[in-house]
C-alpha positions, 0 to 999 in steps of 0.5 A: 028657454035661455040657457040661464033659466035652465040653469037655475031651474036645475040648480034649484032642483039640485040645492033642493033634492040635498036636503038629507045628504052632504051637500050645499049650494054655492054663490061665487064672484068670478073673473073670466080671461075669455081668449080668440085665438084667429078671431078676426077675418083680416087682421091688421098688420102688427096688431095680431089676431088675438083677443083677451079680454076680461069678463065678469060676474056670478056663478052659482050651483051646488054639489052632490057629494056621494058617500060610500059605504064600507065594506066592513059594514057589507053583510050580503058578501060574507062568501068573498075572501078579505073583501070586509077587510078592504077600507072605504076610499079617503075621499069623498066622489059626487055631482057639481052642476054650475051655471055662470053669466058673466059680461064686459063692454068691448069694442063699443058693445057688450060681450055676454057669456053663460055657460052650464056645465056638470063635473065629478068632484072629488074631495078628501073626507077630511079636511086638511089644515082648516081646509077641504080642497077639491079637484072638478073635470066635466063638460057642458054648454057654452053661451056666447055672444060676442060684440055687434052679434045678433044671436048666440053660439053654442058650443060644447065646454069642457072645464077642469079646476081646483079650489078650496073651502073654509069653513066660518059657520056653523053651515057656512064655507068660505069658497077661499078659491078655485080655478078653472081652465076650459075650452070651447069645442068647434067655437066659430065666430058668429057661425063663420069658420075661420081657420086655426080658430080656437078658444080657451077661458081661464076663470078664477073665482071667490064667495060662499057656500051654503051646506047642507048637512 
């Protein structure tokens, strides 16, 4: 099964096993800078040996948020000194699984990317000046295939970002942005290891989000 089934098998099972908490499902347009750093074998004189380019296309998910309860409301822990005084954190910690696939034509051919990855959101319970910013770190599988390549690598991803929503409808967020810096882990160009070879990927992204309450 390709790694894109897989995502959106588990993305449907996730959106789908929400329904009873604070939760949603998201659908954003992303724009990826994809960086090799030593990607070519015999580099040219004066042209370097780093590649750039841009990729595009959707990213799709949904988050998890879990709620904690106070401990004032704690009955079972009567026993414990000043722990019912203890408040409940301001922010709000859960789950966010993602699935991305994003393309660009290079050198005469195709470069293709998916990436499935799982993260720790954090967000504050309140919102902050019409907004609910948010902070996600995590790891995943990275997909590539890059120009004249027969076959994929896989290489572990680990992502961080930030963004921001806004509320428009009733249950309706307009995902204003978010940013996210990630770096694939042992990357090797079409399975050949080449020295000093490093990755990174810098993806910038707007759409909607579908909240269930």
């Amino acid at each position: 099964m390709k790694l894109r089934s897989i995502v959106f098998v588990l993305t449907v099972v996730l959106a789908s096993s929400v329904a009873k908490a604070q939760s949603g499902f998201f659908v954003t347009v992303d724009a990826q800078q994809f960086t090799q750093d030593g990607y070519r074998l015999n580099p040219a004189p004066g042209r370097g040996n780093v590649d750039r380019p841009w990729l595009f296309g959707p990213s799709y998910g949904a988050y998890y948020d879990i709620h904690h309860i106070p401990y004032t409301q704690n009955v079972h822990m009567p026993s414990v000194p000043y722990l019912n005084k203890l408040k409940a954190p301001p922010v709000v910690v859960g789950i966010d699984f993602r699935g991305d696939t994003y393309r660009i034509n290079e050198y005469g051919s195709q470069l293709d990317r998916q990436d499935g990855i799982l993260s720790l959101r954090v967000a504050p319970k309140k919102e902050f000046m019409g907004t609910t910013p948010y902070v996600i770190g995590g790891f995943g599988v990275g997909h590539t295939r890059i120009p004249y390549a027969a076959s994929y690598t896989n290489n572990i991803i680990y992502a961080g970002g930030i963004g921001a929503d806004r509320k428009i409808a009733k249950h309706i967020d307009w995902r204003m942005f978010e940013a996210r810096a990630s770096v694939l882990a042992h990357y090797q160009v079409a399975n050949i290891s080449i020295p000093n070879q490093s990755n990174y990927l810098v993806t910038i992204g707007t759409g909607l989000v579908f909240r269930v309450r």
